[in-house]
C-alpha positions as CSV (number, residue, x, y, z in Angstrom):
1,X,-31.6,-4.0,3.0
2,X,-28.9,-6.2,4.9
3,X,-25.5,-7.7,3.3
4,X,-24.3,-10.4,4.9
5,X,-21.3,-13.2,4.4
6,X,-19.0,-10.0,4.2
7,X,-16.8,-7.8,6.6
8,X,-16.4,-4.4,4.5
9,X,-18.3,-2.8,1.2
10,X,-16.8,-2.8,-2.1
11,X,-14.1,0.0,-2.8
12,X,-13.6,-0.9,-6.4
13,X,-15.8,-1.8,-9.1
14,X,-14.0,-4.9,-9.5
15,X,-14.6,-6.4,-6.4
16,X,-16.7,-9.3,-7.1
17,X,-17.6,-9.4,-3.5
18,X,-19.8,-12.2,-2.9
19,X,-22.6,-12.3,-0.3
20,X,-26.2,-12.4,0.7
21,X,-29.0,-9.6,0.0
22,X,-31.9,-9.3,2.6
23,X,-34.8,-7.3,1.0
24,X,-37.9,-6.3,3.0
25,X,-40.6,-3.6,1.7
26,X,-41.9,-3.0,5.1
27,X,-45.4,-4.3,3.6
28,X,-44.6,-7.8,4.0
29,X,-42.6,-8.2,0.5
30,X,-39.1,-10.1,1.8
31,X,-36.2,-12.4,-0.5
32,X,-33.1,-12.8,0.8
33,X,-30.7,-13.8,-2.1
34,X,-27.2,-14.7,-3.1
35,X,-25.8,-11.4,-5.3
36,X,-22.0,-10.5,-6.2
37,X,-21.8,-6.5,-5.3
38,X,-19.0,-3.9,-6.5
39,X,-18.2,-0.2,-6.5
40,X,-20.1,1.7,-8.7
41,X,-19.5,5.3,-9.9
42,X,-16.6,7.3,-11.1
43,X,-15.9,10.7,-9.7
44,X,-18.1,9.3,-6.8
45,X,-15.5,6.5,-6.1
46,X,-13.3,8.8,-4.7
47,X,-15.7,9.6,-2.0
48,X,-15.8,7.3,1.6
49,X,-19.5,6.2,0.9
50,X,-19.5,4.5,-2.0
51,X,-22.8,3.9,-4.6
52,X,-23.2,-0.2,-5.0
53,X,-24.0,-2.3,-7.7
54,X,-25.5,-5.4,-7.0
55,X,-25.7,-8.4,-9.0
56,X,-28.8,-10.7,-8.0
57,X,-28.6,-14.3,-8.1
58,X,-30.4,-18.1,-7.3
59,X,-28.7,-20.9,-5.3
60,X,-27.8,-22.1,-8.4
61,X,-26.0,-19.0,-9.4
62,X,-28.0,-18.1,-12.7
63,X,-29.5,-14.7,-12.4
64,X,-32.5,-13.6,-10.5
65,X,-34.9,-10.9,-11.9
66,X,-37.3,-8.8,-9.8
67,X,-39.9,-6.8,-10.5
68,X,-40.6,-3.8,-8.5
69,X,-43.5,-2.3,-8.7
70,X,-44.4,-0.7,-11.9
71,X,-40.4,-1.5,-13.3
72,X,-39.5,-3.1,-15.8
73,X,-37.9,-6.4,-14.1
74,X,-34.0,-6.2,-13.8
75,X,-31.6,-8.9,-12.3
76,X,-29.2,-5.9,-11.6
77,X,-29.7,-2.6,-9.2
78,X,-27.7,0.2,-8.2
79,X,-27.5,1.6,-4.5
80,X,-26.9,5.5,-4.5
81,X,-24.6,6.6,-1.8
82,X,-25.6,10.4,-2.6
83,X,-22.8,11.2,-0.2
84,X,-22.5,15.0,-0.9
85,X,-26.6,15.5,-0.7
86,X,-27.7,16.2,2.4
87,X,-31.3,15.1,1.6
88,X,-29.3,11.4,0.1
89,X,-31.5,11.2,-2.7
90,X,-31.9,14.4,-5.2
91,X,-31.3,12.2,-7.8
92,X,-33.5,10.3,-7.3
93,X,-36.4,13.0,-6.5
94,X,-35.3,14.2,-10.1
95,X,-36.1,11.3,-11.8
96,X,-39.6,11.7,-10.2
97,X,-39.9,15.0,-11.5
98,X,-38.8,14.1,-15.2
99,X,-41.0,11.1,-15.4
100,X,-44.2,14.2,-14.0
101,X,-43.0,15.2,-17.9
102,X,-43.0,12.2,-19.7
103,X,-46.3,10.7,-17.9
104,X,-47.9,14.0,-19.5
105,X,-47.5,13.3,-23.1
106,X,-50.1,10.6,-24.7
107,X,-49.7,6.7,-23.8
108,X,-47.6,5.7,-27.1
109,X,-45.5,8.3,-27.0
110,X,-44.7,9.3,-23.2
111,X,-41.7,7.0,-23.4
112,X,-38.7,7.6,-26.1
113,X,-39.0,4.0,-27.0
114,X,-42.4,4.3,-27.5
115,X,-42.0,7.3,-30.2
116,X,-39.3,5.4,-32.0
117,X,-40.7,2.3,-32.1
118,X,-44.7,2.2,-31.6
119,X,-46.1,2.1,-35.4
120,X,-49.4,3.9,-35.3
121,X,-50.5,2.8,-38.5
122,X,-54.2,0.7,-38.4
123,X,-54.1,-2.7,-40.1
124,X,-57.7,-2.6,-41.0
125,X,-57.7,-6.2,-41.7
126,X,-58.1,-6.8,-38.3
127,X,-58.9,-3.1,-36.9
128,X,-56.3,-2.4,-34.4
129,X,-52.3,-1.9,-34.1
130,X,-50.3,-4.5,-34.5
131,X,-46.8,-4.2,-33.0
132,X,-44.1,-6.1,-34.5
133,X,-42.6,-7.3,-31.6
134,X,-44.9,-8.5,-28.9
135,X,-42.7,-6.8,-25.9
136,X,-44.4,-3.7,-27.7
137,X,-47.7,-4.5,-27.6
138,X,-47.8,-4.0,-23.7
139,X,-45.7,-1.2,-21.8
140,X,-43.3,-3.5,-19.6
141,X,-42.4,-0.6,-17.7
142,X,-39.1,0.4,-19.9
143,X,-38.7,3.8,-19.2
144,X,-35.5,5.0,-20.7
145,X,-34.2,7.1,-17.4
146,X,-33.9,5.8,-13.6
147,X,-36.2,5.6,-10.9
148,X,-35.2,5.3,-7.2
149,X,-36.8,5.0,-3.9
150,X,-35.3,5.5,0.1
151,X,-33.7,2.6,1.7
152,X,-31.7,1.9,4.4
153,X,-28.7,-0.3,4.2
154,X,-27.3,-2.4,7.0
155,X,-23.9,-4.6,7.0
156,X,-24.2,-7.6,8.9
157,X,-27.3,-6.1,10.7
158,X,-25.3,-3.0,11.8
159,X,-26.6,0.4,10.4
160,X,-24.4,1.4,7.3
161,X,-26.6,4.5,5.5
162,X,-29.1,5.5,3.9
163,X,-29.3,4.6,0.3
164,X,-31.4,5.0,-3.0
165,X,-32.4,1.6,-4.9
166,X,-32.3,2.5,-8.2
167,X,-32.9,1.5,-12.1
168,X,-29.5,1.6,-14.1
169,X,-28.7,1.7,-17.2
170,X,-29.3,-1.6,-18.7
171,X,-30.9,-2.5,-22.1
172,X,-34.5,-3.5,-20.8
173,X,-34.9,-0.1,-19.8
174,X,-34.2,0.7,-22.7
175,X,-36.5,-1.7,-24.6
176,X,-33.2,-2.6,-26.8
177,X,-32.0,-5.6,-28.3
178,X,-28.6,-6.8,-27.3
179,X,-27.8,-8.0,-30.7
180,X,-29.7,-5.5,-32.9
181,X,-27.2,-3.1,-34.2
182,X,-30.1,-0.3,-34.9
183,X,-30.3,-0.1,-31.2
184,X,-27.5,1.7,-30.3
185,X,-27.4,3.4,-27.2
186,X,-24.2,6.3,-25.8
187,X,-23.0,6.7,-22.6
188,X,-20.1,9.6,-21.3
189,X,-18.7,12.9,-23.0
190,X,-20.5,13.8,-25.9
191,X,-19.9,17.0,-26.2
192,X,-18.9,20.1,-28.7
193,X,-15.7,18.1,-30.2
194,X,-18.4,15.1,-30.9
195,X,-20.7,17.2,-32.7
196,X,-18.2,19.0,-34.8
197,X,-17.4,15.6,-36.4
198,X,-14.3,14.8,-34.4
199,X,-15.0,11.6,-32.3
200,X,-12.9,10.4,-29.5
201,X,-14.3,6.8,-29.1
202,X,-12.0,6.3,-25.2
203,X,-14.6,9.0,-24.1
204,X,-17.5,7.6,-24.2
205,X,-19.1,3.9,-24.1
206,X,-20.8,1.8,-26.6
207,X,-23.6,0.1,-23.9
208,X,-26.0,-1.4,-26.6
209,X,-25.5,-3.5,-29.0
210,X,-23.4,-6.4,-27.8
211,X,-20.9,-8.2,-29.5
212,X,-18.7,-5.3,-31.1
213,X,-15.1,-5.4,-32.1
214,X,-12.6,-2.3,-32.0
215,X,-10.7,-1.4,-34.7
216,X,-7.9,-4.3,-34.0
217,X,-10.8,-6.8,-33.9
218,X,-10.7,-7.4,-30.4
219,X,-14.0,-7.8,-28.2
220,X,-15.5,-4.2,-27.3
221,X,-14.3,-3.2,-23.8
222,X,-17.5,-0.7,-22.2
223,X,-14.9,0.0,-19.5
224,X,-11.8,1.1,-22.0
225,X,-13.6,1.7,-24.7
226,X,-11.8,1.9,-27.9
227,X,-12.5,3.4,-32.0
228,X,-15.1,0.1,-32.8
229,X,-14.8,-1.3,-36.7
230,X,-16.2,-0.8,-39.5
231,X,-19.8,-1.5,-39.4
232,X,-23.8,-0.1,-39.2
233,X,-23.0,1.0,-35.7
234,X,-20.0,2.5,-36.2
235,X,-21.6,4.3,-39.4
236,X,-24.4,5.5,-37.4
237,X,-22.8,7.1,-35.0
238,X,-20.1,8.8,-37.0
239,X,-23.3,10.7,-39.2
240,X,-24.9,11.4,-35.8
241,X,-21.4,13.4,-35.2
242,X,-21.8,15.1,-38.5
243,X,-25.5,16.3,-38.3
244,X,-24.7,19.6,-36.8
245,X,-23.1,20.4,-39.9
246,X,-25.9,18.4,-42.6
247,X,-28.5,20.6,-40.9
248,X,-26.8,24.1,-40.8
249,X,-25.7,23.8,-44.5
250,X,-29.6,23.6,-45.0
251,X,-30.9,25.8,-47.6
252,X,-33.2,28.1,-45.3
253,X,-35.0,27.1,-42.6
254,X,-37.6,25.4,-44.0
255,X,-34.8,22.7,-45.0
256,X,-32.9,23.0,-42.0
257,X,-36.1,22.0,-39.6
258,X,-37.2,19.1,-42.2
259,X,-33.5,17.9,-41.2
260,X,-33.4,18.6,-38.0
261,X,-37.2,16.9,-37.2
262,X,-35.5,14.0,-39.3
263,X,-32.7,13.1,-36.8
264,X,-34.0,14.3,-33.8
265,X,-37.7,14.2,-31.9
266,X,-38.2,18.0,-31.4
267,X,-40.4,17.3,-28.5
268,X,-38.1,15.3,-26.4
269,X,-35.6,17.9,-27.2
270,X,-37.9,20.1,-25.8
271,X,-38.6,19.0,-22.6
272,X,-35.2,17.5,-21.6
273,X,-34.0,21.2,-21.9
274,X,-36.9,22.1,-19.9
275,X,-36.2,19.5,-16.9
276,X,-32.6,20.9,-17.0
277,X,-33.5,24.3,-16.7
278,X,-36.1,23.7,-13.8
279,X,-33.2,21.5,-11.6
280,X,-29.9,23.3,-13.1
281,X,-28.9,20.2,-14.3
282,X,-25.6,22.0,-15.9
283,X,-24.1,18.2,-16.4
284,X,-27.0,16.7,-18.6
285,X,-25.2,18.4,-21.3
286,X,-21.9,17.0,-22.1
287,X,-21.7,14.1,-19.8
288,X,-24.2,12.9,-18.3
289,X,-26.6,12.6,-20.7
290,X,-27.8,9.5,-22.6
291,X,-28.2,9.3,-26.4
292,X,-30.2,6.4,-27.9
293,X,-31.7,5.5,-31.3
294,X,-33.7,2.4,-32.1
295,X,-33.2,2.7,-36.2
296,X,-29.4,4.4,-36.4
297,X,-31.0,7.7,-37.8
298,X,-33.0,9.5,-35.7
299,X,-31.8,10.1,-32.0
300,X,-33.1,10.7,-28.6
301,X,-31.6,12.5,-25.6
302,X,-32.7,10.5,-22.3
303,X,-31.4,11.8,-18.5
304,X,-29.2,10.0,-16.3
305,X,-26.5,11.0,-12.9
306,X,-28.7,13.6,-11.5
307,X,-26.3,13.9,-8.3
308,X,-25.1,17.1,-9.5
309,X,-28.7,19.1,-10.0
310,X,-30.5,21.8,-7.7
311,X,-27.5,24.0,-7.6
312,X,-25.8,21.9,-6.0
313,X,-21.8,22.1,-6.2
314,X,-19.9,18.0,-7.1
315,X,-18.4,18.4,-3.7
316,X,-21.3,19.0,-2.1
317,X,-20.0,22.3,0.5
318,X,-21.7,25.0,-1.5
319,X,-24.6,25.9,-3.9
320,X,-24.1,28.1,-6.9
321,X,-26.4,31.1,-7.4
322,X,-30.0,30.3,-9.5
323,X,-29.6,31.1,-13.2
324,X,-30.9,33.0,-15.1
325,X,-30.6,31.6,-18.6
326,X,-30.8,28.2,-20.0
327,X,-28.4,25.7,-18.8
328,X,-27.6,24.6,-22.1
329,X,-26.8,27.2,-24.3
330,X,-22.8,27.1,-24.0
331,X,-23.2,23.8,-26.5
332,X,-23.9,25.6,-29.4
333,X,-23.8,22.5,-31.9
334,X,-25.6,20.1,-29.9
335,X,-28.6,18.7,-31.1
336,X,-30.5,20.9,-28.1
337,X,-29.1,24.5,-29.7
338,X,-31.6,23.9,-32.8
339,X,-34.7,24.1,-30.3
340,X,-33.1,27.7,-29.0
341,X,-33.0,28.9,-32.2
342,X,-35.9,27.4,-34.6
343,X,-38.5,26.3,-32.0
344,X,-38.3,29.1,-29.3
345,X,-42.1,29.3,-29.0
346,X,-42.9,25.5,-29.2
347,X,-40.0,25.7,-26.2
348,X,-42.5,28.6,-24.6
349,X,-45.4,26.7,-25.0
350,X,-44.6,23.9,-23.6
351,X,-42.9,25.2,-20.3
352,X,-46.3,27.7,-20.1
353,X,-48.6,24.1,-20.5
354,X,-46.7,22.4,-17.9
355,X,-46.9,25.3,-15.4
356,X,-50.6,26.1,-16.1
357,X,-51.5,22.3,-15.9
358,X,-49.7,21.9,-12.3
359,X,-47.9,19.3,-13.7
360,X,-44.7,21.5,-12.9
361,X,-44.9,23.7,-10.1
362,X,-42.7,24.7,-7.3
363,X,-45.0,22.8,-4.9
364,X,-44.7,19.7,-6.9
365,X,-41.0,20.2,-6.3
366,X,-41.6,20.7,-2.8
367,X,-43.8,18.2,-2.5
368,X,-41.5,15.6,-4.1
369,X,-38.7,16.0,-1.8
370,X,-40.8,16.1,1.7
371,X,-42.1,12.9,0.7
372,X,-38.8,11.7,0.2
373,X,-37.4,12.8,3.7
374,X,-40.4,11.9,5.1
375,X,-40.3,8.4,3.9
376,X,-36.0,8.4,5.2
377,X,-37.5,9.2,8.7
378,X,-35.6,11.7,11.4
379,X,-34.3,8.6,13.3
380,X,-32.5,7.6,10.3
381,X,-30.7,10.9,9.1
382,X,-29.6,11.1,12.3
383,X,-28.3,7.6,12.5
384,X,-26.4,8.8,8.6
385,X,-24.5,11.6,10.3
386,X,-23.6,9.5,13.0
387,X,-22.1,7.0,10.6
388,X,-20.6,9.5,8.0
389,X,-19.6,12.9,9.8
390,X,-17.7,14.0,8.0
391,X,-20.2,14.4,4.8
392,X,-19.1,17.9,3.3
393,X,-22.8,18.9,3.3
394,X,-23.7,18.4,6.8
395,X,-20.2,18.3,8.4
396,X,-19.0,20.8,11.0
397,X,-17.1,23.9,9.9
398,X,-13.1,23.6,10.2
399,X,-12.4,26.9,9.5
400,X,-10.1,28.7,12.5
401,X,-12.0,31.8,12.5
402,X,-9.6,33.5,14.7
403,X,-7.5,34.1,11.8
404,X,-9.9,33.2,8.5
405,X,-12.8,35.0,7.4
406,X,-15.1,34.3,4.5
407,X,-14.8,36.7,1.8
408,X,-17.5,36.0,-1.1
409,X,-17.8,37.6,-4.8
410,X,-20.5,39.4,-6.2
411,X,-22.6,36.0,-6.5
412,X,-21.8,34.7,-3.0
């Protein structure tokens, strides 16, 4: 990929840089197109290499979609820096490994869109399923989580990095309507304070629908978001807060899983704890994680920002030690806590399937990052180190060992 028709990246993610986008696929695949780019990120921003977001566009300056591959098309793209990964794409790699999950389960369901929208009823009048909506008659390639693949950026044909080209978060991944307010979809800290009922709107963003006002009936603001109005969405969001509490007063457990398989898909539950267990992904609960629900009642828990998973420490000069619990436990009224305590052995059977099937192995997870650093190429990690030296995971040590030494803990 080469930007040209600019002098310097984006720092900001207000930018608005314009410029020119040079694709090529190596397989003969090539577009060069105009495309406004900005900073993208947020604890990221503060490092040197910065992610990219990149805006496609025609001559004309309407919007250009592309399909890649097997994606859903998408006018917009991100470019992962992955400046404290010495590999320069984990994420990514995790994505691949969640979607090794998700391909597992049956056709209509391996998706979360699929499970909350997909009507399996037969119409016998004419013997087969008929979707509402004809987007759903046909899997477009929404998958509800990111997918990424090695490339390497150059500005004004001079080597810049190495990059991931990458899905984000936008609606058609999603398979949500902009302007349907049952397809709400949460983005930022949803964590124990949420769940106990007590919602700070500022910390966390509204991304689906459109067209929402805050409380003093100005235009919802994603970037400073705000306590929204009164409304469906607003009203579906403030009972998600509260179901912790609707499902716990439950009159024994009988009642408590009727509730809890009434707001929740115990199965996707399921396995997003396990894909956080298997890549200590300690920030998919809290943060990082993505909450959507296609009918304001029952919710889905989707991942997203996997920069922070394999052990890997957010400034990228150490690794913590391999658990040995769950990574998730600490949020004990999160939606996740039910499946640790009503549906431990549906939690043990499923992690035993995956592993007995190969699906999830530590091969696969091998296997899934040599192809990734095999497809980056020698030539080009060393031209990344040689642009960006002082990346705290491959940098030189600074330390004057004539008077330092390191002194460690009991887990290193």
């Amino acid at each position: 990929v080469n930007f040209s028709g600019i002098n310097a990246m984006p720092l900001t993610k207000t930018d608005n840089m314009d410029c020119f986008v040079e694709f090529w696929d190596m397989n003969g695949n090539y577009f060069k197109k105009p495309a406004i780019i900005n900073a993208q990120g947020n604890s990221s921003l503060a490092f040197v290499k910065k992610n990219v977001s990149i805006d496609l566009l025609n001559e004309d300056e309407s919007s250009f979609s592309l399909k890649l591959g097997d994606w859903v098309s998408q006018d917009s793209f991100h470019l992962k820096a992955y400046y404290t990964d010495y590999f320069r794409g984990t994420g990514a790699v995790g994505y691949s490994l969640f979607k090794l999950i998700a391909d597992d389960l049956e056709y209509s369901k391996n998706r979360t869109w699929k499970k909350a929208l997909i009507n399996e009823g037969r119409d016998y009048s004419v013997g087969y399923n008929v979707p509402s909506k004809n987007a759903l008659r046909v899997d477009d390639g929404a998958l509800c989580f990111p997918q990424g693949f090695p490339c390497v950026v150059y500005l004004n044909g001079e080597f810049y990095g190495i990059f991931a080209w990458q899905l984000k978060k936008h609606r058609d991944n999603y398979m949500m309507e902009k302007n349907n307010n049952s397809h709400i979809h949460l983005d930022g800290e949803i964590g124990s304070d949420f769940f106990n009922g007590t919602i700070d709107w500022t910390a966390f963003e509204i991304r689906n629908p459109k067209g929402l006002k805050d409380m003093n009936g100005n235009k919802y603001d994603g970037d400073n978001p705000q306590e929204i109005a009164e409304g469906p969405v607003k009203t579906a969001i403030v009972n998600f807060s509260t179901r912790y509490a609707e499902i716990m007063a439950g009159a024994d457990i009988d009642a408590k899983k009727a509730l809890i398989q009434q707001y929740f898909d115990v199965g996707n539950l399921i396995d997003y704890i396990i894909f956080c267990d298997l890549t200590y992904n300690v920030d998919g609960y809290r943060k990082n994680w993505q909450w959507t629900t296609w009918d304001g009642v029952k919710w889905f828990v989707n991942p997203y920002d996997l920069d922070g998973i394999m052990g890997a420490t957010p400034e990228g000069q150490n690794t913590y030690t391999p658990r040995t619990g769950h990574t998730g436990t600490g949020l004990t009224n999160a939606p996740t806590a039910f499946i640790y305590t009503y549906y431990t052995d549906e939690l043990n059977a499923r992690y035993a399937y995956l592993r007995s099937q190969g699906i999830l192995t530590p091969k696969k997870f091998i296997d899934a990052f040599d192809e990734w650093v095999k497809a980056v190429g020698n030539d080009n990690y060393k031209k990344e180190w040689t642009k960006w030296p002082d990346s705290p995971c491959n940098r030189d040590i600074v330390v004057n060992s004539d008077y330092w030494e390191m002194v460690t803990d009991a887990d290193g």
